[in-house]
C-alpha positions in Angstrom: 0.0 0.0 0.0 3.1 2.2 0.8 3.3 2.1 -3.2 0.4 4.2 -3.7 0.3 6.3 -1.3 4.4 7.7 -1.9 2.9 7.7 -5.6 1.1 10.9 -5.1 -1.4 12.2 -7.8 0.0 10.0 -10.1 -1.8 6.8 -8.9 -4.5 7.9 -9.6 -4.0 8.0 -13.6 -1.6 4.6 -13.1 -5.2 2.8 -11.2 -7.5 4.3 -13.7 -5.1 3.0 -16.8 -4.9 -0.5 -15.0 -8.7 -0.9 -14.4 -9.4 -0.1 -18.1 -6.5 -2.8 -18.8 -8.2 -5.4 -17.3 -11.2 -4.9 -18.6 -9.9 -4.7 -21.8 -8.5 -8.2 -21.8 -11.0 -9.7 -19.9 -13.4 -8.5 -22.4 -11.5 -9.7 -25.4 -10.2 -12.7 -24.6 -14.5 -13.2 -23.9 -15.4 -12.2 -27.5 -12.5 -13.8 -28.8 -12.7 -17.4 -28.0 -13.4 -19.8 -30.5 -16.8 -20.7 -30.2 -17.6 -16.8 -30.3 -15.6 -16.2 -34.0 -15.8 -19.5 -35.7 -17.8 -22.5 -33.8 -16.8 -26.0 -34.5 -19.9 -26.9 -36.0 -19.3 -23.8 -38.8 -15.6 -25.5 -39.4 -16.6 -28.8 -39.6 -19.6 -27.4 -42.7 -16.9 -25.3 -44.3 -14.4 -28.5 -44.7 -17.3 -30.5 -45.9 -17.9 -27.8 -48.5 -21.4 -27.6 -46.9 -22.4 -24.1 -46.7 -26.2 -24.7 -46.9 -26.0 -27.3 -44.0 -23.9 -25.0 -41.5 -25.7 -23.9 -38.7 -25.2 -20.2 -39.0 -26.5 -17.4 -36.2 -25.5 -14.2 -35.3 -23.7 -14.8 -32.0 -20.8 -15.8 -33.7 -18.1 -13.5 -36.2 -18.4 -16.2 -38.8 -22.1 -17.0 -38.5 -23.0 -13.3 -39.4 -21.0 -13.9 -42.6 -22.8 -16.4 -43.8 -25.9 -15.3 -43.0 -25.0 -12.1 -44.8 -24.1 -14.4 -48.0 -27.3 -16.8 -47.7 -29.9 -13.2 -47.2 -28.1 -11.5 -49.9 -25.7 -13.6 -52.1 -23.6 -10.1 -52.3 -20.8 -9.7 -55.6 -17.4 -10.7 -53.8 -16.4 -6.7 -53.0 -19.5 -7.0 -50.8 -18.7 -9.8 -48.8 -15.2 -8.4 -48.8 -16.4 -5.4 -47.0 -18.8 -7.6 -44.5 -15.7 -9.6 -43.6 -13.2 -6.4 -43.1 -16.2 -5.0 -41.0 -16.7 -8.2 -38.8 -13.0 -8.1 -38.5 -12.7 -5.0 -37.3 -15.2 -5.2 -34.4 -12.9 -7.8 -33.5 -10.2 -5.3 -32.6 -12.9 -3.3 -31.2 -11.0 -1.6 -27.6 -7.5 -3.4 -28.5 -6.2 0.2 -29.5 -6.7 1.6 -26.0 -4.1 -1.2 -24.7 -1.5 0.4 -27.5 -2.7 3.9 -25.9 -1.5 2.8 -22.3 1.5 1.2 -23.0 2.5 4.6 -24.1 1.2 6.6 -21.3 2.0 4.6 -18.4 5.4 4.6 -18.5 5.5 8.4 -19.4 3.4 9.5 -16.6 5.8 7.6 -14.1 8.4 9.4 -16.0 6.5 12.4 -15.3 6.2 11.3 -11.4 10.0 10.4 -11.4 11.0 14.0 -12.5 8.6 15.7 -10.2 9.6 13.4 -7.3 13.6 14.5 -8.2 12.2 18.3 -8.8 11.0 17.9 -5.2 14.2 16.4 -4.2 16.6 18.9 -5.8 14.0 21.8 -4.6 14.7 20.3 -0.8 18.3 21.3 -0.6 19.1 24.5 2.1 21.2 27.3 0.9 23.0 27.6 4.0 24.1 24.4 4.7 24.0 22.6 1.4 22.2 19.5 3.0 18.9 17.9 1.9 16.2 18.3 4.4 15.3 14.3 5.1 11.8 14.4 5.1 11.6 16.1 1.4 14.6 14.0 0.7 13.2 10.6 1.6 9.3 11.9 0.3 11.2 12.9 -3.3 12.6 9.7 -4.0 9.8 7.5 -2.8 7.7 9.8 -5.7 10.3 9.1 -8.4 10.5 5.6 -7.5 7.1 4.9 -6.7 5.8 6.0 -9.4 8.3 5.2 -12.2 7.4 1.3 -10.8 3.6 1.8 -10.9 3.9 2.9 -14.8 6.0 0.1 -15.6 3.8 -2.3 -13.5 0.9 -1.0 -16.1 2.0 -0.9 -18.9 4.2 -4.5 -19.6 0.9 -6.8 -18.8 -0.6 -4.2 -21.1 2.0 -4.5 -24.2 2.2 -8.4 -23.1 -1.8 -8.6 -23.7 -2.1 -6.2 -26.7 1.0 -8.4 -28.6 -1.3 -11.5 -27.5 -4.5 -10.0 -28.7 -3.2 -8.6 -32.3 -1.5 -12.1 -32.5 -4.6 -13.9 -31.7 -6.9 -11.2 -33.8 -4.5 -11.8 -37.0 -4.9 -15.7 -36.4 -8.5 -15.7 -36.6 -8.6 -13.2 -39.3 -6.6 -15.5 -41.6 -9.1 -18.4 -40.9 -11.9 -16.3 -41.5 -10.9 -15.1 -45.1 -9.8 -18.2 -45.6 -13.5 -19.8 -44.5 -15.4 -16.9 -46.8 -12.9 -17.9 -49.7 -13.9 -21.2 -49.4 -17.6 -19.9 -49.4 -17.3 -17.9 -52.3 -15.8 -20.1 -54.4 -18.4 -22.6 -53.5 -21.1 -20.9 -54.0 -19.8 -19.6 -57.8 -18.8 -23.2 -58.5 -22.9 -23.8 -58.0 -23.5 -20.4 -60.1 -21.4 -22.2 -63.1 -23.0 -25.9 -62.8 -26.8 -24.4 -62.3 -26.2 -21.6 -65.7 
């Protein structure tokens, strides 16, 4: 608790960028699980080539695709665009992880050169010598705070690696799922014309 409170203001910035953090990951490692993007029962239809007997709903990234191909049987730019756009709300909040891995660390920077400003600023002109208590309170600042910021923001830039990682993975199988789809369903176009 001493951490915190020798922080000064600057915990309170550090705690909110933390909370956010966590809820962040929490949230997306929810909405990004398997079941949520690409079921098993929608992989097992798309390596059968079975588009029509895939069980498609909207609770799930790749269900909303192909209900968006069944409804409309869209041109191929069309289901491009659908695809980008269901992709994207995949990355929905990741950004904000980017955000705080670049401000934590610079507002315990910031803490760090107030706590030194403090320290520096506690020196007497007759004597020469640091007062202790502004000494000791300085340092514990600078310290304190440059560990909070760091404490922030590596889980954060360990999650956000994991979650662009694991966002580009399921990206990959999705285009490759829709190509699969598309290619099907123009193979059908040729044999029925």
């Amino acid at each position: 608790m001493d951490l915190l409170t020798n922080a000064g203001i600057f915990a309170y910035p550090l705690l909110i960028f933390s909370l956010v953090a966590v809820y962040i990951m929490v949230e997306r490692l929810i909405v990004l699980r398997d079941s949520a993007v690409i079921p098993e029962n929608l992989i097992t239809a798309l390596e059968a080539g079975n588009e029509a007997g895939a069980d498609a709903d909207h609770r799930s990234v790749m269900g909303r695709i192909i209900l968006f191909l069944r409804d409309r049987n869209p041109d191929p730019d069309a289901v491009s665009a659908f695809t980008d756009l269901q992709i994207s709300r995949m990355e929905r909040g990741v950004f904000m992880l980017e955000i705080i891995v670049g401000a934590a660390p610079l507002v315990g920077l910031l803490g760090t050169v107030t706590g030194l400003t403090h320290v520096f600023g506690g020196f007497s002109i007759e004597s020469g010598l640091p007062d202790p208590g502004v000494f000791i309170a300085g340092i514990a600042l600078a310290l304190n705070t440059t560990i909070l910021g760091l404490a922030v923001a590596i889980p954060s830039l360990i999650a956000h690696a994991f979650l662009v990682r694991r966002i580009d993975a399921l990206a990959a199988r999705i285009r490759m799922g829709v190509e699969c789809l598309t290619y099907s369903s123009r193979a059908v176009e040729k044999e029925s014309s």
